[in-house]
C-alpha positions in Angstrom: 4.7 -10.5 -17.2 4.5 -6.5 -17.4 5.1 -5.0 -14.1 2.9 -2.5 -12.0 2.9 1.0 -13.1 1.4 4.1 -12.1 2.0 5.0 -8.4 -0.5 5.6 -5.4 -1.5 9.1 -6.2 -2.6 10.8 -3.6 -2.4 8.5 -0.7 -3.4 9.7 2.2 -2.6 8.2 5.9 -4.5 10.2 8.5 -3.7 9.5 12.3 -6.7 8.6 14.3 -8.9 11.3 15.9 -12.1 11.8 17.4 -13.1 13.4 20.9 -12.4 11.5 24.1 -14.3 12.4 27.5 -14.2 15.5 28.1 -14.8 17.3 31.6 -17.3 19.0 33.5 -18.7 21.9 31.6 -19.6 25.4 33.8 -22.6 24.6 36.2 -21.7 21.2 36.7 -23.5 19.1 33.4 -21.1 17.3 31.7 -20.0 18.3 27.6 -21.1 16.4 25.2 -19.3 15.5 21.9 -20.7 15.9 18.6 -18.5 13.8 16.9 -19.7 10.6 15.5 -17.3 7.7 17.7 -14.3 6.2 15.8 -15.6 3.5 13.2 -13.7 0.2 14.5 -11.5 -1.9 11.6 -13.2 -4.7 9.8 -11.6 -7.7 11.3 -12.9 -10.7 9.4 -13.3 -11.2 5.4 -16.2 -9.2 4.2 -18.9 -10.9 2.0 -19.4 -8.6 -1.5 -21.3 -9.6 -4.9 -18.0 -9.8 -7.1 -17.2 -12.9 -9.1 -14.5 -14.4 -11.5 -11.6 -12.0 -11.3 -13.4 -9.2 -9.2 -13.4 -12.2 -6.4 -9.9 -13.5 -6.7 -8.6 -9.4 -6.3 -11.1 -9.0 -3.4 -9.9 -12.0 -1.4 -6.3 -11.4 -1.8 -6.1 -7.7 -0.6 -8.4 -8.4 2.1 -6.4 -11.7 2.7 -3.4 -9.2 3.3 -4.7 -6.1 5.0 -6.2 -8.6 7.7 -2.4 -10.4 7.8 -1.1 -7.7 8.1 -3.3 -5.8 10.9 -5.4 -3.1 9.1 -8.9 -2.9 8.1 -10.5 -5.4 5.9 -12.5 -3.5 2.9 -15.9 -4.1 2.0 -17.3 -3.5 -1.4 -19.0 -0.2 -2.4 -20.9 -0.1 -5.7 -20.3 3.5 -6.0 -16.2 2.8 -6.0 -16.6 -0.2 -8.5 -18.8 2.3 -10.7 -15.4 4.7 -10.3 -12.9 1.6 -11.0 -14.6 0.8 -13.4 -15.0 3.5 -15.6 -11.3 4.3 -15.2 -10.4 0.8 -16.4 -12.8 1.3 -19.6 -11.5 4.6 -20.3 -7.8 3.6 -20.7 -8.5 0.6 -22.8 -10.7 2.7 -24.9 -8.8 5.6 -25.4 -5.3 3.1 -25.5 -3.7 5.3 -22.3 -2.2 3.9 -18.9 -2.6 6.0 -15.8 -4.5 7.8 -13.2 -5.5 11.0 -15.1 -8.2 11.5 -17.5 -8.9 14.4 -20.1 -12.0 16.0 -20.2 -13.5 15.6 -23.9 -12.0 11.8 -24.6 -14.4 9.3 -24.7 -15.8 7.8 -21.2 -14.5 10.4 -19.0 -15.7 10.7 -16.2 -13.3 12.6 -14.2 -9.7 14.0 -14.2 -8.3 12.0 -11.1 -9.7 9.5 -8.8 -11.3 11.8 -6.6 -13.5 13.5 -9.2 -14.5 9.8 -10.6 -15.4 8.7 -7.1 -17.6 11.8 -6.4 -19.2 11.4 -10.0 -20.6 8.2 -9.5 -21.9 9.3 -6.1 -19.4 8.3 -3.2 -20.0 10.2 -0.3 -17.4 9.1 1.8 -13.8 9.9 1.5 -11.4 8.6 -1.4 -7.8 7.6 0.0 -6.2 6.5 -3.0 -6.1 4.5 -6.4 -4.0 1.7 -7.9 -3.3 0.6 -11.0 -2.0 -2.6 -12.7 -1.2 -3.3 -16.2 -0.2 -7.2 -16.5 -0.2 -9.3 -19.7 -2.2 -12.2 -20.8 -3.5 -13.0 -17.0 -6.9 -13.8 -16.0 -6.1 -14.0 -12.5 -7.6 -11.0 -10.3 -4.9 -12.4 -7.5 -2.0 -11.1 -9.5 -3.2 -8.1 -9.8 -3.2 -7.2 -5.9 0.3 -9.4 -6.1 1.5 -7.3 -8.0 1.3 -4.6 -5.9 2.4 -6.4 -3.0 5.7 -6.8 -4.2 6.3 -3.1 -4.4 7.1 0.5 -2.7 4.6 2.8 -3.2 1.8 0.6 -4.2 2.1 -1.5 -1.5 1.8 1.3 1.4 -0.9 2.3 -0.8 -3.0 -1.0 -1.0 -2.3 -1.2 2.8 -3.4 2.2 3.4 -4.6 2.1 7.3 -7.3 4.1 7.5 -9.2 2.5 4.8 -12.6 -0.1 5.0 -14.3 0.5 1.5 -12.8 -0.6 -2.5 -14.2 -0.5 -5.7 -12.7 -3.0 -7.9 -12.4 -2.6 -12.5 -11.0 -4.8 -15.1 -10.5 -4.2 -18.6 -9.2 -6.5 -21.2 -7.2 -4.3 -24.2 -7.4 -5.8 -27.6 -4.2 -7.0 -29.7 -2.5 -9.7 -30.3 -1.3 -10.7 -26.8 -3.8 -8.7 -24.7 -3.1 -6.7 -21.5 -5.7 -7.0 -18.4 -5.7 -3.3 -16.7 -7.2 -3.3 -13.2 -8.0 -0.1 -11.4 -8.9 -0.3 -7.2 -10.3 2.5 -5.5 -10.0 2.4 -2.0 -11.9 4.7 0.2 -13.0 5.3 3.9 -16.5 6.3 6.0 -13.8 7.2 8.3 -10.5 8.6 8.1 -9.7 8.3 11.9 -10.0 4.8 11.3 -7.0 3.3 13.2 -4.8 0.1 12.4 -5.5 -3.1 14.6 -1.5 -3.8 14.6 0.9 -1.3 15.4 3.5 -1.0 13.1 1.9 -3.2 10.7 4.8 -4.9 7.9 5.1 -6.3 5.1 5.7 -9.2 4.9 4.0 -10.1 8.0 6.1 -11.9 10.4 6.4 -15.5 10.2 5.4 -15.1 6.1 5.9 -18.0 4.2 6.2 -18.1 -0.2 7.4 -14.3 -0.2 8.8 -13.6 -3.5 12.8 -13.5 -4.1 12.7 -10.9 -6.4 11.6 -7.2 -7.5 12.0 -5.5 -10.5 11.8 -1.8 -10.1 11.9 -0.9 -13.4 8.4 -2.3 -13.0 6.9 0.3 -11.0 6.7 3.6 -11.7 8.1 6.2 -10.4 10.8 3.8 -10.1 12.1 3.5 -6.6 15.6 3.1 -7.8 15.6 4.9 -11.2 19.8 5.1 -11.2 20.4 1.5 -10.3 17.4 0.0 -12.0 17.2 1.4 -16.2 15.4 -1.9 -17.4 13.3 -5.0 -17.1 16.5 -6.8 -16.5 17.3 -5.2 -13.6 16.4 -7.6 -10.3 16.7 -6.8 -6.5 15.2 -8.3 -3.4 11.7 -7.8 -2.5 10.7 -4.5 -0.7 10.3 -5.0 2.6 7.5 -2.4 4.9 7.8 -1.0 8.2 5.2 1.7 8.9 3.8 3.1 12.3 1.2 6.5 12.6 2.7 9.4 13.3 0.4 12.1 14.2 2.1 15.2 14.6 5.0 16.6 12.0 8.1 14.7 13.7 10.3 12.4 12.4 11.1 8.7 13.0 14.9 7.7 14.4 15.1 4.6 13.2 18.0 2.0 14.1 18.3 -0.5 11.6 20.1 -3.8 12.6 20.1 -5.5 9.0 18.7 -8.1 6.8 20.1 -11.1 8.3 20.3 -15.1 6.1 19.4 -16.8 9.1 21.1 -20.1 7.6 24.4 -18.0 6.8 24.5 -15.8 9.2 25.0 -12.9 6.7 23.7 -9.8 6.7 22.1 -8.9 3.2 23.1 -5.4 1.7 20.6 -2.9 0.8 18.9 0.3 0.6 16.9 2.0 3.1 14.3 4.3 1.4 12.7 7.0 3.5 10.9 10.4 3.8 13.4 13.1 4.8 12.4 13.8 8.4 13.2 10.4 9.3 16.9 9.7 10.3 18.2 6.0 9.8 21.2 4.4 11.4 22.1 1.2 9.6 25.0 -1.2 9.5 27.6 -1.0 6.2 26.5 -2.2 3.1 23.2 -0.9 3.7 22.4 2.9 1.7 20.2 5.0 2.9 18.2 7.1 1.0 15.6 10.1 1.1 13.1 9.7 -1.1 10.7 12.2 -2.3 7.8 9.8 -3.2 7.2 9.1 0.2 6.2 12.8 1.1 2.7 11.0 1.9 3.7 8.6 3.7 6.6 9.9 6.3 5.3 6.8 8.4 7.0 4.1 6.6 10.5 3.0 6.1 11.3 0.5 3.2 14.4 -1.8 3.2 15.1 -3.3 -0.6 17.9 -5.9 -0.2 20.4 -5.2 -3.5 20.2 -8.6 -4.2 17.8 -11.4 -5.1 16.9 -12.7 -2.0 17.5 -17.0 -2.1 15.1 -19.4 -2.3 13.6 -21.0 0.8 15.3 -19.5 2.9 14.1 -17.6 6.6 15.6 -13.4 6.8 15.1 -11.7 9.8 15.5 -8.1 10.7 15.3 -5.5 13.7 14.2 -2.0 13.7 14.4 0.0 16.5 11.9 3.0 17.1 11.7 6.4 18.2 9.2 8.7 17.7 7.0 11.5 19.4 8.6 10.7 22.5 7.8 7.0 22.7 10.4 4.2 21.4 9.5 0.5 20.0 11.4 -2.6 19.0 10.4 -4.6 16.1 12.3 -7.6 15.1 10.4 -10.5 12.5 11.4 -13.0 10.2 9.7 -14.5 7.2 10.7 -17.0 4.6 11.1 -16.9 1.1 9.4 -19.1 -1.8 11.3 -22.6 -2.6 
């Protein structure tokens, strides 16, 4: 199966805003706020028109943005106008990416932004992700896919989100490729998360896969260790929190424990640059320039393939903007 490729471009995770009371204004009447209240996440899955594939990708990322304590998404016709006119545009003019040039056929805009606003969307595009896998028919995948990744997977659970448009497109050949494209966009950009940090996987997660192939993704997260499809590590593991002003995180990294062997699993720690990490030996930490928008997450890739069936857990320790947090969770892998 052909990995993920493209990254989130521009992702964007906004901290949550909006006016709170405010006091007594000269002469004793009270200010009023002009600002529309902060939209509250979608909690619960949201009904939409899709079917076959369309379905399958809809329930699973709103399967895992509820899991994992962000906003559902609901559908918006103008973002699946966007999708899919990407996804048509690449199978037509044989390309794989985010960007399109003006002049090929079905353009319809140079980046995700531009296609959004071209087919109407009024409210705010955070990002787009792309998926190249062959031969499948399952819209699950697809979002699966991105899942089991770095910069896709703090894309697709982008907080401040609540709106997607969803495109397939099958490419012609002897063993066909299915190209999605999901467009994920917000009425509200203050919109905050319901869990704070949210991970990935969730704690107490159950099938999480045993493997990742970074080759897969591009950029690649580990371009000097990973060169080919050969290549296998353990699956990228998400921490992320808001941080609202320009400060980093300290983070204090216990390890990866095998729960059953009481081992601690080596790895890599990938993170934005104003973050500082402590973390026990074996484990590498690394800044990585991908992440510029997203300083709020930290992402632990174990070096290894992770074994089957078997329950990891793992402590991070928290300080940031002058408040400090624990987090420690387990899941367990796939048999």
């Amino acid at each position: 199966m052909a990995g993920i490729a493209a990254m989130a471009a521009g992702m964007v995770v906004a901290g949550c805003g909006g006016g709170g009371d405010e006091g007594p204004a000269p002469g004793g009447s009270a200010a009023v706020s002009t600002e529309k209240p902060v939209e509250q996440p979608i909690l619960t899955m949201p009904t939409s028109t899709y079917t076959g594939m369309h379905a399958e990708a809809f329930k699973r990322i709103n399967e895992a943005r509820i899991a994992a304590g962000v906003s559902a998404l609901k559908q918006s016709v103008e973002l699946d106008r966007a999708a899919q006119a990407h996804s048509d545009y690449q199978v037509r003019n044989n390309v794989f990416g985010h960007e399109q040039s003006s002049g090929q056929p079905l353009f319809t805009g140079v980046d995700y932004i531009q296609r959004a606003r071209q087919q109407a969307y009024l409210n705010l595009p955070q990002t787009e992700v792309l998926a190249r896998i062959g031969s499948t028919r399952s819209g699950a995948n697809h979002i699966n896919s991105h899942l089991n990744s770095v910069y896709h997977l703090a894309a697709i659970l982008t907080p401040n989100a609540n709106e997607l448009g969803i495109g397939f497109a099958v490419e012609s050949g002897g063993a066909p490729s299915v190209i999605s494209s999901i467009t994920i966009g917000t009425s509200d950009r203050r919109l905050p998360p319901v869990i704070e940090p949210w991970t990935w996987p969730v704690k107490d997660a159950t099938d999480v896969p045993t493997t990742f192939v970074p080759y897969s993704e591009t950029p690649n997260p580990l371009p000097d260790v990973a060169s080919n499809y050969s290549i296998q590590v353990g699956p990228p593991i998400m921490y992320c929190t808001r941080v609202i002003r320009t400060v980093g995180m300290q983070v204090d990294f216990s390890g990866l424990n095998d729960v059953a062997r009481a081992r601690v699993v080596p790895g890599w720690i990938l993170k934005h640059s104003s973050t500082q990490v402590t973390a026990p030996s074996g484990t590498d930490v690394r800044n990585d320039s991908n992440l510029i928008k997203a300083p709020h997450c930290v992402f632990v890739i174990p070096k290894e393939p992770l074994q089957k069936g078997t329950q990891y857990e793992l402590t991070l320790k928290v300080v940031y903007e002058g408040r400090s947090s624990q987090t420690r969770w387990s899941f367990t892998t796939a048999s």
